[in-house]
N, C-alpha and C positions, 0 to 999 in steps of 0.2 A: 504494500500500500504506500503510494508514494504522496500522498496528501497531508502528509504528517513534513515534508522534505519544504523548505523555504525555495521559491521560484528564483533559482541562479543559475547565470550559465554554466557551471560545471553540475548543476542538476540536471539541464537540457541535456548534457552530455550524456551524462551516467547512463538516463531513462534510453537514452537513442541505441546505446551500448546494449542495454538490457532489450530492449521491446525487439518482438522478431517480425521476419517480413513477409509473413505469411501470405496478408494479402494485399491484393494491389493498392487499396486507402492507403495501409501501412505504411508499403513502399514509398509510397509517392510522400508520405510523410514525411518520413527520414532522407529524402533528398532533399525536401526542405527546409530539415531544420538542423541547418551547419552555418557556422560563421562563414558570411563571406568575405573575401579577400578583396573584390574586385571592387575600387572604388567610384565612385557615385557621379552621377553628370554634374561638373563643376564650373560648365561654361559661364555659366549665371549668378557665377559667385554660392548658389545654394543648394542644395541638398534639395534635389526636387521630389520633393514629396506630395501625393494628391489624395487628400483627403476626403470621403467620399459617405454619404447615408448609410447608416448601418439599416440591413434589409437582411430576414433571415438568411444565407447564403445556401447555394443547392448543393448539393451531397457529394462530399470530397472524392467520392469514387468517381464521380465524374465530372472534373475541375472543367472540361472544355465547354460544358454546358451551361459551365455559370452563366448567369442573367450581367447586360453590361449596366452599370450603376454608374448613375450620377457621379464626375468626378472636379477637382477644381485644381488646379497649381499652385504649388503653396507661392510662385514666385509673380501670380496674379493678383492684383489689388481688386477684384471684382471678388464680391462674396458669395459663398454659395447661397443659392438661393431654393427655395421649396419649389418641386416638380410642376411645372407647366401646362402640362397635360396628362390627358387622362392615361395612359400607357403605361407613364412612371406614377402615376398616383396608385394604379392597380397593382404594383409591384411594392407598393408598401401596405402589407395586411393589418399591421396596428402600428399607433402611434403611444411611446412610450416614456413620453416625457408630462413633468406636469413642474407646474411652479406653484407651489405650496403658499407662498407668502406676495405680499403683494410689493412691485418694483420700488425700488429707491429715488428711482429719476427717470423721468418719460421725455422724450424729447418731441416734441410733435409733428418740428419742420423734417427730421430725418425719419419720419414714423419708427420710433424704436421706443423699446421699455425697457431699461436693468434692473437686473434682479442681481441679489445675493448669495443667491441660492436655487436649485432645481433638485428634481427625487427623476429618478430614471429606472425602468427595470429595467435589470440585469439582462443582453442579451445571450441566455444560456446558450442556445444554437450556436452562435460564433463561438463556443468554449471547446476545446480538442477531448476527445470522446475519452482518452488515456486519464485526464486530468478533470473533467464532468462528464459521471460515470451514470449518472440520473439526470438528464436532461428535461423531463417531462414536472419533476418538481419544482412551483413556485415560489420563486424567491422573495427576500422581503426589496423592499423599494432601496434604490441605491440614493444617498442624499452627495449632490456633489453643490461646493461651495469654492467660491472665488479663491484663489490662489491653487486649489488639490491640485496632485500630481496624477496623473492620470493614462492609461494606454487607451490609445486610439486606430479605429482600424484605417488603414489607408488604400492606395492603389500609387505604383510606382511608374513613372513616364518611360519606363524601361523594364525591360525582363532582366530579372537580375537572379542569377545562380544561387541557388546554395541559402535561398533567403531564411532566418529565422520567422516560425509563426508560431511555436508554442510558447506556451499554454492555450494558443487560439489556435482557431480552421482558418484564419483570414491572415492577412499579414500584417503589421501595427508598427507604429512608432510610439515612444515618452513623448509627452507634454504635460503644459502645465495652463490651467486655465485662468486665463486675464481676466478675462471682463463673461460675463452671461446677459443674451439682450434676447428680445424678439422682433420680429418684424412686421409690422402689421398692416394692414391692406388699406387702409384710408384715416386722414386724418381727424374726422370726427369719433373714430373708437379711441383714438389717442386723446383726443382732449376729455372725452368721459373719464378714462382712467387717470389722467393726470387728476382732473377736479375731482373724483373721489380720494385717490392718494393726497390732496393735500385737505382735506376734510375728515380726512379717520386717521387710525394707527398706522405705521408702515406695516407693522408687524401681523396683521389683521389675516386671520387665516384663509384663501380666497376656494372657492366651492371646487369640490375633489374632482377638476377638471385635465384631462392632457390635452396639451400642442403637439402641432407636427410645423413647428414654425419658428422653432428657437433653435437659434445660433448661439456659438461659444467661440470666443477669439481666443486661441492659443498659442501657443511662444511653446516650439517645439525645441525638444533636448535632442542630445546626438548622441551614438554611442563610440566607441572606440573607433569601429571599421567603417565609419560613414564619414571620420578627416582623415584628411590629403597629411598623410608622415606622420600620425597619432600611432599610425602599427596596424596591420592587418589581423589576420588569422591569429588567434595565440593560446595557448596551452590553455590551461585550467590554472585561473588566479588563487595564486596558493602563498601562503605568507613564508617567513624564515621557518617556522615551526612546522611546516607543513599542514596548517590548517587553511578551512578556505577562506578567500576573500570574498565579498561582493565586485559585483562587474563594475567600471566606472560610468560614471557620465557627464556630459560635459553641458553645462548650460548656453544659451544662444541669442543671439540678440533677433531671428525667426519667425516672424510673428503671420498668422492664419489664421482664417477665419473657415467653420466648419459646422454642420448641422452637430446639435445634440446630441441624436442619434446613434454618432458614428463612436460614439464613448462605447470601451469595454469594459475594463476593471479600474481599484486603484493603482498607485505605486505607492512604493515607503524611500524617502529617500536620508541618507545615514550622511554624517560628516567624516566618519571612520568607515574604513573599510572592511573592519569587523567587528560589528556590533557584541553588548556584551548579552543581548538577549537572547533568547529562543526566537525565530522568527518563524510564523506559523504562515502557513502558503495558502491558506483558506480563510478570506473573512467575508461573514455573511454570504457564504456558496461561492462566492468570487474571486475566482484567484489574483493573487496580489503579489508585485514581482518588485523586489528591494534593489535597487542600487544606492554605491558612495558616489557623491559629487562637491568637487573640490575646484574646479576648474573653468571657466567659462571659451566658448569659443565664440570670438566675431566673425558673422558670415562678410558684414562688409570691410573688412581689414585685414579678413585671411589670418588669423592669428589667436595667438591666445592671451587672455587679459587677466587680472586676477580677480577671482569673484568675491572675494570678503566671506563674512558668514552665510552660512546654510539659513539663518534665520532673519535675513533679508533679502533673501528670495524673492517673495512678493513685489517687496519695491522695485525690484531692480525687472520685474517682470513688465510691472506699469509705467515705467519710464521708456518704453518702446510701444504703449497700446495707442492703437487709432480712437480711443474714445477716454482720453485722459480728461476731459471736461467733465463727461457723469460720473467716470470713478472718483472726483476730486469730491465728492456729493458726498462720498462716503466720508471723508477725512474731515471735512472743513467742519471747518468751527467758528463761531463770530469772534473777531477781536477783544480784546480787554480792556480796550482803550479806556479810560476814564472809570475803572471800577476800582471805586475804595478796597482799602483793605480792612478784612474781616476787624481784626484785634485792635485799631487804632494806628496810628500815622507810625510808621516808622522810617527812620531818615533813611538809615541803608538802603532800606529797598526802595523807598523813593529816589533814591539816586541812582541804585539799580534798574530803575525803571526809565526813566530817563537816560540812562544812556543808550538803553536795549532800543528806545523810540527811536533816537536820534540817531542809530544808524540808518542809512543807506538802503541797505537789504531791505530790512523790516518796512522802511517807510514807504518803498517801490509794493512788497506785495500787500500792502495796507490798501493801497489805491489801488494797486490792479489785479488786486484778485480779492480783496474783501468787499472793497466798495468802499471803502471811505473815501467820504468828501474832500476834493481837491480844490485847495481855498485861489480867491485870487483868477481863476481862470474861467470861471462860468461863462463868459461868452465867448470865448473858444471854444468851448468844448460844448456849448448849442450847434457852433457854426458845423463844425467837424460832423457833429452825432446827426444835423440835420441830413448834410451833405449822404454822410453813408447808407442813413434809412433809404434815403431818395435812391440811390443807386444800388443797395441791394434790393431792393421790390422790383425795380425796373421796369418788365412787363405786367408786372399784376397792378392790379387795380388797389392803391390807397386804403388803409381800414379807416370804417367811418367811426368806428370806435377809439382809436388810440389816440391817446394822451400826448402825444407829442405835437408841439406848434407846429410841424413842419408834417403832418401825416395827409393834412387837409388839401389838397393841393387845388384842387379843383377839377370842374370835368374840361374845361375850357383847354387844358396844357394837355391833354390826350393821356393812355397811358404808358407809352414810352419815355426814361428818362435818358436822355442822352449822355450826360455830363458822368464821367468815368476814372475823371483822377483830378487829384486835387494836389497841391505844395503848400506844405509848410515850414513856415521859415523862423528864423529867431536865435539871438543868442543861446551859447549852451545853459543848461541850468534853469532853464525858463519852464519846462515842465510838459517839452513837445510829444516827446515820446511815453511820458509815463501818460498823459491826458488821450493820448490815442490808444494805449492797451486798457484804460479804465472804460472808453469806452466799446473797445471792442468784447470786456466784458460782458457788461451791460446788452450789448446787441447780442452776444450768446446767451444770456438770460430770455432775450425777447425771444429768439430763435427756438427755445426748449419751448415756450410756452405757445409757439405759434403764432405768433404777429409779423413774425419776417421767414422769407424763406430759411432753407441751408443753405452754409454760406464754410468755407474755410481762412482760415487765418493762417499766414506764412508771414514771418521776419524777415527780411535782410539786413545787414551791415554793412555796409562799403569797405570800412575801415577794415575790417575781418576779414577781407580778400585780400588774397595773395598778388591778385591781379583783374582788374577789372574784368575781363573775361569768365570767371572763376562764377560770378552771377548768374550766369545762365547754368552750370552747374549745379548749384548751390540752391537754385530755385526747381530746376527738375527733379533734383534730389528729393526736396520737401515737397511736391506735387506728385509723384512716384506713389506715396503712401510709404506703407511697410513696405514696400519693394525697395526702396531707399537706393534708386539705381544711379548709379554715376557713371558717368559716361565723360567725355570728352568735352569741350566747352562748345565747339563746330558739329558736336552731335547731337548736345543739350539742345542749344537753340535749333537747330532742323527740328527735335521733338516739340519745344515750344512753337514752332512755327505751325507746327500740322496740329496740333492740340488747341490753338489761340486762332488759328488762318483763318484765310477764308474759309467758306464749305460748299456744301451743295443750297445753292440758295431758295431750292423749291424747299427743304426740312429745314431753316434756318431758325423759325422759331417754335420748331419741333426739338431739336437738340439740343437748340438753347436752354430749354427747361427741364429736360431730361438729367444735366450733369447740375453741380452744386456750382457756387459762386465766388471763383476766388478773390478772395481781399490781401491783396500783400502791399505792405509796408516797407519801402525803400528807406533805411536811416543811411543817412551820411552821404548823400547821392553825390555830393560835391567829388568823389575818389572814384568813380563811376563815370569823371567825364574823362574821355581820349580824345585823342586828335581829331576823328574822324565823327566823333559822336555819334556814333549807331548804335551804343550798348543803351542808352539813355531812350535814344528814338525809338529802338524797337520794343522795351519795358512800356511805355505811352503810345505807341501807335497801336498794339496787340486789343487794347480794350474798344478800341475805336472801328476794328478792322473782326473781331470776335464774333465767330455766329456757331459754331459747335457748341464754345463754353462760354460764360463769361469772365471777364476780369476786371478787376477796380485797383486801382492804383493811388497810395498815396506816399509824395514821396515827402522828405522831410532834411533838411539842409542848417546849416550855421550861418550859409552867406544870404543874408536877405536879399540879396541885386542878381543872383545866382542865373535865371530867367534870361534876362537883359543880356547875359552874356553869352549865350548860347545861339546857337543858329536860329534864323526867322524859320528855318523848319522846324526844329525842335519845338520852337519855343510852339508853333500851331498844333502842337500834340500836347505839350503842355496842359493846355487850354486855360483860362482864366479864373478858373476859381484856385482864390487862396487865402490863407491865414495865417498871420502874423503875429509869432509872440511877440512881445516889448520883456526886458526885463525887468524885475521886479524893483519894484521901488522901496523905502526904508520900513515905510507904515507897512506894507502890504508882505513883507518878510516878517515884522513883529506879529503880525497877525497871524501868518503860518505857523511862525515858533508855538505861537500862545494853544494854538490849535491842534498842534502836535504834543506839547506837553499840558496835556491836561492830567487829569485821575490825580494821583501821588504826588506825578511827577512835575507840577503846576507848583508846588511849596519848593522845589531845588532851586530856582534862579529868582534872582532879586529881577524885580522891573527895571532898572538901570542898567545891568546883563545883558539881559535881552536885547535892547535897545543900541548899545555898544556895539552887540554883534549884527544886527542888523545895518549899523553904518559904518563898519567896515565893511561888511558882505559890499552894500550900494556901491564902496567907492573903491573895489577894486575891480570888481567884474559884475555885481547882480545875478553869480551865480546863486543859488539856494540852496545848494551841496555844498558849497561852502561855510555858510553857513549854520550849517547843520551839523557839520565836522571839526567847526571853531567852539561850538556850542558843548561840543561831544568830548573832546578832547580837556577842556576847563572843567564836565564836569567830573572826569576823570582823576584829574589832578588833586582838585577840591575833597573828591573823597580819598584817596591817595593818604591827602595830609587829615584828614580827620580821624582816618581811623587808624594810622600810624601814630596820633599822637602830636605834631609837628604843629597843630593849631588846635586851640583850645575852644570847646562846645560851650558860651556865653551860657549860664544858667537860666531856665525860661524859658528859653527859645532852643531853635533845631539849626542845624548846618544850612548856610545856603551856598549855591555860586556867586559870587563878587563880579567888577567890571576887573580890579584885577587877575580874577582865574581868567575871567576870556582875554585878558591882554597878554597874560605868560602862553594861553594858548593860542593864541595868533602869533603870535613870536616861535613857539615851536614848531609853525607849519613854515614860517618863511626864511627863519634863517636859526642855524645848527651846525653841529660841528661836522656831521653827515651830509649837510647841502655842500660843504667846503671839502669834505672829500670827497665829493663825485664830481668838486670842479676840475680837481687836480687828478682823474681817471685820465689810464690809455684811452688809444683808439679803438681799439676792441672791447674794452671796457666803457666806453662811450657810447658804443652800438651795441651791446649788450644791455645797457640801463635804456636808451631809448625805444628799443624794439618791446620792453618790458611797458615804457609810458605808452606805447602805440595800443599795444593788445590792449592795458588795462584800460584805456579811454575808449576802447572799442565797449568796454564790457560796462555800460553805464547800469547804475541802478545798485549794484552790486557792492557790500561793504567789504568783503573780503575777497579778494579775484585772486585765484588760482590758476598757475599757468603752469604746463608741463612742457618737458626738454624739448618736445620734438616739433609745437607749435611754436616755440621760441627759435629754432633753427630752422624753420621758416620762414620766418619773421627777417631773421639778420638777413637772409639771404637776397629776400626783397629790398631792405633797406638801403643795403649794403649796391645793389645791382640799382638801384635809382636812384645814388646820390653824386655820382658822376668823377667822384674822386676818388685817388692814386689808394689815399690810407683807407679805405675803406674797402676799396675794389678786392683789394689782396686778401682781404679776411676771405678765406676758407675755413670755415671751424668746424671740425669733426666733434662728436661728441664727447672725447676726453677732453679737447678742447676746451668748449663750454664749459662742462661741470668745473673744471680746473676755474675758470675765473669766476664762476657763481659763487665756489668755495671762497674765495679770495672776496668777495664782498660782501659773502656772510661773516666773517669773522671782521670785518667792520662793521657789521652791526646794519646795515642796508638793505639786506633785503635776508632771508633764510628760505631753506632745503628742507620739505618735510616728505616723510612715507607715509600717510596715514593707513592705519589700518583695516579702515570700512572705505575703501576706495577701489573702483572699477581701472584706475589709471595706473596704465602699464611703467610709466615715467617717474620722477622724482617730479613733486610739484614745488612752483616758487612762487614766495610770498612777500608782499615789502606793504610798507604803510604809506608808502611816498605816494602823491598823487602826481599823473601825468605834468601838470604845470609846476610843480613843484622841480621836477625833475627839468624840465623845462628853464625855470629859473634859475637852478643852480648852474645851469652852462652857459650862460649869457656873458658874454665880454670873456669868452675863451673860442676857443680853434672849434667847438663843436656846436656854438650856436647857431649858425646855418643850420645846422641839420636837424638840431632842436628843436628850431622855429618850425620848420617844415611839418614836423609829425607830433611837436606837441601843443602848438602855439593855438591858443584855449579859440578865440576866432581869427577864421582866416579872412584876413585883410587882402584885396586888391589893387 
């Protein structure tokens, strides 16, 4: 009896050894189930795998007869979808899925619902007759819940020798499940369920109903003999002691979407590769196959990365899923902003709180992903929000119900909206790009609830390319989906071109509403412009020229006259609508501070502080990251000296920030004994610290930017290859190179080298407190100002 034996491969082994081949099922068995050697079609960078509707399958004696089943490419961004007609509807005899509970988030524009969970029965049929000896017994219901590991049946885009299929009749790969959603056939059954899900429990038991309609997005794992130089064919994993190991497995960055259905059993997956427990091979009649997984494999880097813990799994599952906006449903939580504390005021944490505000980080996902109010900007952010509504509806008809000024439009203006990209302009620090993802929130909010179509959101950077070409890459990549395909930049844009082009103009506003609506966002367009200007023209002529898909354009720049300088062609792609930050003025920074530090953190700064910092912020630049980091840095200090003792806590009263904490802290941002040793840095050392201000100024929003070696040696190379000069040209730096002088100005104190150990990066990552202008500053009236100004100089000037 071999059900008592834990599902490994050197069990496959053993049983294949033992079981005889009497008859032909048999045989045909044990030819398929041997590791195979022969590695996987790797054209496509992936492990093509096709995932397909679990349907009882027809009787292994005679494999040629099987039925051909629904099947989909895992390297397809099209999801599988419920059978068509009635042919395959008839080849599915029951549907054996149900959702017990009711969805967490309905989206209504995409018709879909997630769930948390589903109950599946077991499909015992697909179980190997050696392994489910009673097939006719019913099992209890299988509950599968976001994150499980799971075997899946599939079909392979190749015949492949030698394949493993037991414990099943069918053939399978590991996976792990992302997301659980359904898909449902019209938008009015999505908005009932939404309106009940927001009127009762989630938790609410819903009537003991099955689907044949629900999808599951998976992030498939690999096994040994499915990478390119992991190792083929290999003995029976056996430790020093001669006992056995588990097989490995390797996680993947893979992600697929697949009917419910097609689910077989669990898996159990181990950190060790030999567990200290008994592992039993039977749970709940279903067998259940263990691997150790230590290792991550990327399919788009051809490599292997380090995966951190086994028990962040999950996350590292969902930071590849196509529907990271409903899984965020699950997580979020409202801010704290402004909530007392239980016990009475205490200074510490009021100062702890206050400084946690005044970063960066926090204060970017506060506005753009909480929804807090972004002071100071309200008529920007009408202009902007009106503009996008307007242009994502497009062809549909205005609701006569929504609440926005700009819904109403009239019947007079028809309902095509032409107008498809817009520029905004404005000092850095003015709030262009956090105001445009606050409201691109917000329109994902309306999107769930059904007042706007679907619509996608894609970023670019300018600054973050290696070469203005790199955009067309960079934007295919993110339009791809999970395929995440990268191509060439002259390959990119021909797909952009056949994707955006013209079409067939008889289905033009057929196909138009058939695909979703891309919204992408051009920051920094100003590194975007070339000689020739066709990287710019073609990004603004595509939405104008657009009949397949749509596109909306909004680009976003530092140089307000940016326009003006660009060709009268460009500029008539352009087109006229724009908006204009100003930078903030003294009152309108005090009132940010005031708004930012509320709750606790409202008793840390004296009124004269604040005000202090707000007229220096005015009169060096009207950034607002400025000061919020002159703010930050004082209250640092302030506590520093309180709770070392160094200033004494007046009786009565509680610690505050002074106008002298922010004066010593403005002083430590402009001048230090660290700004005077990066004046007196090599030349290599010089383009090492600036390529360091370039990415970090790329990475706006963000309080603590982390850069690894190999994006940094990139970086030089571009610098170093555009700066036209002798001492810079010659830098070639291999990567002993580098790390050799990272070292050298880490132990001045400039910047530091860390490994963290919950980290997906293959690299040493580098970290410094300096900000781009800072770095900027310190090189002024030396040999490396030119080049300073060039890539750090806060606006650029014409």
């Amino acid at each position: 009896d071999h059900h008592d034996l834990p599902v490994t491969t050197a069990t496959i082994r053993s049983l294949l050894d033992e079981s005889p081949a009497a008859t032909p099922a048999t045989a045909h068995s044990n030819s398929l189930c041997q590791i195979t050697t022969q590695p996987q079609n790797y054209t496509t960078g992936k492990y093509d795998r096709r995932s397909k509707r679990g349907k009882a399958p027809a009787a292994k004696a005679e494999p040629e007869t099987k039925p051909k089943k629904q099947k989909q490419s895992a390297s397809s961004q099209e999801e599988i979808m419920a059978p068509q007609n009635d042919e395959l509807e008839e080849e599915v005899e029951t549907l054996r899925v149900k959702c017990p509970r009711q969805p967490f988030h309905v989206d209504v524009s995409s018709q879909k619902s997630f769930y948390e969970e589903i109950n599946i029965q077991p499909p015992i049929d697909s179980y190997d007759d050696r392994f489910s000896t009673n097939k006719t017994d019913d099992l209890e219901w299988w509950t599968v819940r976001l994150g499980d590991m799971v075997s899946i049946e599939v079909e392979h885009a190749q015949k492949v020798v030698g394949l493993v299929t037991f414990p099943f009749a069918v053939t399978w790969a590991p996976a792990e499940i992302v997301s659980i959603y359904r898909v449902h056939d019209n938008k009015a059954e999505c908005l009932e369920l939404r309106e009940k899900l927001q009127s009762s429990d989630r938790h609410l038991i819903l009537n003991d109903e099955s689907f044949g309609d629900v999808m599951v997005e998976v992030r498939w794992f690999y096994r040994k003999h499915e990478i390119p130089g992991a190792g083929g064919k290999s003995s029976k994993p056996q430790s020093n002691d001669g006992e056995e190991e588990l097989e490995e497995l390797f996680e993947t960055d893979q992600i697929d979407s697949c009917p419910a259905e097609c689910l077989l059993s669990p898996i159990k997956l181990f950190e060790a590769s030999r567990p200290e427990d008994s592992l039993p091979s039977v749970m709940s009649g279903m067998p259940c196959i263990y691997f150790h997984c230590r290792r991550y494999w990327s399919i788009h880097r051809k490599s292997f990365i380090p995966s951190g813990l086994l028990s962040n799994r999950i996350e590292r599952g969902r930071m590849h899923s196509k529907y990271k906006a409903a899984l965020s449903k699950l997580t979020s939580s409202s801010s704290n902003n402004g909530k007392k504390l239980s016990g009475g005021y205490s200074w510490k944490e009021g100062f702890q709180s206050a400084i946690q505000k005044l970063s960066l980080a926090e204060a970017a996902a506060d506005v753009q992903v909480h929804g807090m109010e972004l002071r100071c900007r309200e008529q920007e952010r009408r202009h902007i929000g009106s503009f996008l509504r307007k242009a994502i509806r497009g062809l549909e008809q205005p609701l006569n119900n929504s609440q926005d000024d700009d819904s109403a439009s009239g019947g007079d203006e028809g309902l095509m909206n032409t107008k498809s990209s817009i520029f905004i302009c404005g000092p850095p620090g003015t709030g262009k790009t956090a105001s445009v993802r606050s409201i691109i929130n917000e329109l994902q909010e309306e999107q769930a609830s059904g007042k706007l179509p679907e619509f996608n959101f894609i970023a670019l950077n300018g600054m973050e390319m290696r070469s203005p070409f790199d955009s067309y890459v960079k934007f295919w990549e993110a339009l791809s989906g999970t395929m995440k395909e990268r191509l060439s930049a002259g390959a990119a844009a021909a797909k952009l071109e056949e994707f955006f082009g013209d079409g067939d103009n008889d289905n033009r506003n057929e196909d138009r509403s058939k695909k979703p609506i891309t919204v992408l966002m051009l920051d920094e367009i100003d590194y975007l412009v070339t000689k020739k200007q066709t990287i710019l023209y073609n990004f603004f002529d595509w939405p104008l020229r657009a009949t397949s898909a749509r596109l909306i354009v909004i680009g976003i720049s530092n140089t307000i006259n940016l326009p003006e300088r660009l060709s009268m062609k460009l500029q008539s792609r352009l087109g006229g609508e724009r908006c204009h930050f100003k930078s903030y003025t003294v009152d309108e920074t005090v009132a940010i501070l005031k708004t930012r530090l509320d709750g606790d953190a409202s008793q840390v700064f004296d009124e004269d502080a604040i005000k202090f910092a707000s007229r220096k912020t005015g009169n060096l630049s009207g950034d607002i990251r400025k000061a919020f980091q002159m703010c930050k840095v004082a209250a640092q200090n302030a506590l520093d000296d309180y709770a070392s003792g160094r200033r004494r806590i007046v009786e009565g009263s509680h610690p505050t920030v002074k106008i002298s904490d922010v004066q010593r802290g403005s002083r430590d941002m402009y001048t230090s004994i660290i700004h005077k040793a990066i004046s007196c840095s090599s030349s290599y050392e010089a383009l090492v610290l600036i390529a360091i201000g370039a990415l970090k100024k790329a990475k706006v929003g963000k309080d603590i930017v982390s850069l690894d070696v190999q994006e940094m040696l990139t970086k030089i190379e571009s610098i170093a290859n555009g700066s036209g000069e002798e001492r810079y040209l010659s830098a070639r730096l291999s990567l002993g190179d580098l790390l050799g002088i990272l070292s050298r100005l880490g132990d001045a104190g400039i910047l530091t080298l860390t490994t963290p150990k919950h980290s997906n990066h293959p690299w040493p990552l580098i970290q410094t407190s300096l900000e781009p202008y800072e770095i900027n500053s310190s090189y002024r009236n030396t040999p490396h100002s030119k080049l300073a100004e060039k890539h750090l100089a806060e606006q650029r000037l014409f």
